[in-house]
N, C-alpha and C positions, 0 to 999 in steps of 0.2 A: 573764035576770039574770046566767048564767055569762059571760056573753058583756060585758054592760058593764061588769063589774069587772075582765077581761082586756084591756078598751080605758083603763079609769082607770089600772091601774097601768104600763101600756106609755106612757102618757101621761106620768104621774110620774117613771118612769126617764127621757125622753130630756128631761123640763126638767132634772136634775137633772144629764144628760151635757152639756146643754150651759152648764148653769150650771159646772160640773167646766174645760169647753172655756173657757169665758168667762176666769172666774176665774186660771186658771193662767197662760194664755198671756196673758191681759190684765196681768196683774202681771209677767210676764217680759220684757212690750215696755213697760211702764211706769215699772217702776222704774230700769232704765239709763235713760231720758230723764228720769227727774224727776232722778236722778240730777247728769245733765250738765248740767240747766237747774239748779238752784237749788242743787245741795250744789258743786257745781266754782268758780262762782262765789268761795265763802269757802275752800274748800280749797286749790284750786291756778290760779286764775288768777296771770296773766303765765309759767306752768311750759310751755306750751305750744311743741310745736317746731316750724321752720322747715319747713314742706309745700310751698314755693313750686317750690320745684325739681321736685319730686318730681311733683306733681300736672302740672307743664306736659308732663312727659314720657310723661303717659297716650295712647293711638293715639288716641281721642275728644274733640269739644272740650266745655270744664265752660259749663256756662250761663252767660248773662253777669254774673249777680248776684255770679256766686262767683269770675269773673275779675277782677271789679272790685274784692273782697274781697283776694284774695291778691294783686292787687297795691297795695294799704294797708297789706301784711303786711312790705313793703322797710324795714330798715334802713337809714339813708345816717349818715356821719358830719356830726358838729356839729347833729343833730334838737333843736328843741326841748324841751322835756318833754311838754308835750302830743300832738305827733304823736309821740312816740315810745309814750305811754299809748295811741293810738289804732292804734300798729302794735300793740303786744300783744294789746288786747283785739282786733283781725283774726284777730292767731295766733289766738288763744284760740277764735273763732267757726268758721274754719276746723278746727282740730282738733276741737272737739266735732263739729263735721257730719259729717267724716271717720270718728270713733270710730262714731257711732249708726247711719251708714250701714253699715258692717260689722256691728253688730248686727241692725240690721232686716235684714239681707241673712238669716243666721244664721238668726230668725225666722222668716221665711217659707221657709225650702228646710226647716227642723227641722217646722214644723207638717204640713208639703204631704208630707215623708216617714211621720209619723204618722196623715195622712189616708191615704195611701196603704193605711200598714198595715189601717186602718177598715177603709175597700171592701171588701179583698180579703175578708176574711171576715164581710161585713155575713150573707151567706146560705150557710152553711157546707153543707156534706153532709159522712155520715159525723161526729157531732159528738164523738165522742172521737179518732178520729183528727188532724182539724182541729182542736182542740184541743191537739194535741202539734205541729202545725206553728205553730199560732198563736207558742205557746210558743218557740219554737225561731227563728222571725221577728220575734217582739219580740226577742231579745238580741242578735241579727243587727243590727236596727234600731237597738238602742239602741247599741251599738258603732257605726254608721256616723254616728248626732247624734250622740256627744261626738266622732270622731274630724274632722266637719263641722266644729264646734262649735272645735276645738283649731286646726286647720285656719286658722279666719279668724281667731281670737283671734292666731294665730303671724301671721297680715299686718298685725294690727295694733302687734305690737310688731315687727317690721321696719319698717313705714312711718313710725313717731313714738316709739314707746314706748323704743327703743333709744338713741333720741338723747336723751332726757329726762335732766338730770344730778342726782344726788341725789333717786333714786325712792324715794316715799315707802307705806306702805300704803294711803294715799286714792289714789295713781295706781292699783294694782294694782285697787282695788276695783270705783273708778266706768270704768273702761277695761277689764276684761275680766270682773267682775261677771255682763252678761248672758249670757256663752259659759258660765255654770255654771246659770244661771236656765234657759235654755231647754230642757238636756236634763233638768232636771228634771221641767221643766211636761210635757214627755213623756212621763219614766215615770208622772206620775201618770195622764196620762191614758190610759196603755198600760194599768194597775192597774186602776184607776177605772172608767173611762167608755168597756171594749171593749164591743161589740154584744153584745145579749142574750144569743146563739145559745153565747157563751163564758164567760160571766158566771154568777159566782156566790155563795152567800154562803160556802159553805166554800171555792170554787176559788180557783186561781192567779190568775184575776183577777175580783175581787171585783166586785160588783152594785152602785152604789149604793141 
């Protein structure tokens, strides 16, 4: 009996880390893209700046969907109105991919650095001492995602943001937004959802 209430509840903690995993990190890569999909649209479409140069000068060549994108992104003098609305809305497709791309990049090196953390102490020895390195490599950790984090957010206002004239606080929000989301969903799951062997209800980092 002692035995399969020690398997129920070891059961219950890791739905409930990975519901903590799900949860966080899902709404951190989510809402910069619900973001750029549906709220840029009324915000700041046509605000979008000129990447054409910038991207042809990458050492790699871009796929051909997005060659053929940037160049619909050309202004020429005497454009209709129409193809001049249809070079914007390019910029504007082009910059969003640009922006999300930098965030999912952001994403996945911020989660795969907090995985990292996991691992290394899924199976601890010595568990109070390991617990003060735990400690001492979360804050490590968490200074290396925000400094990750600031890092790419800093390429994206070199790459576009800089050129953007009359920035407004929806630029700032839906364009570097997720560089504030991800180390968050980190610490909670640094808090939250470390391995049992650390975990606790009064400790530094709590049990679910």
């Amino acid at each position: 009996m002692p035995r399969t209430v020690h398997t129920t509840v070891q059961y219950h903690n890791r739905t409930k880390v990975l519901l903590c995993y799900a949860i966080a990190w899902g709404l951190a890569l989510a809402l910069p893209w619900l973001g750029l999909t549906f709220l840029y649209p009324y915000k700041l479409a046509g605000t979008a700046p000129d990447l054409a140069a910038t991207l042809a000068q990458l050492p790699f060549a871009l796929p051909q969907p997005m060659q053929k994108t940037l160049v619909a992104t050309a202004f020429s003098a005497g454009m209709q109105t129409d193809a001049l609305q249809l070079a914007l809305a390019a910029r504007d497709l082009v910059w969003q991919y640009v922006v999300f791309a930098f965030t999912a990049l952001a994403w996945v090196l911020s989660l795969l650095w907090q995985l990292l953390w996991r691992f290394r102490f899924v199976r601890p020895r010595q568990a109070a001492r390991t617990a003060l390195r735990a400690v001492r490599a979360y804050r490590w950790s968490m200074l290396g995602i925000w400094a990750l984090n600031l890092l790419l957010a800093l390429c994206v206002y070199l790459v576009g943001v800089s050129r953007i004239a009359d920035r407004t606080m929806w630029d700032y929000l839906l364009y570097f937004g997720g560089f504030v989301l991800q180390p968050l969903a980190a610490m909670l799951c640094f808090r939250l959802a470390a391995p049992p062997a650390l975990s606790g209800k009064h400790a530094f980092f709590r049990r679910l």
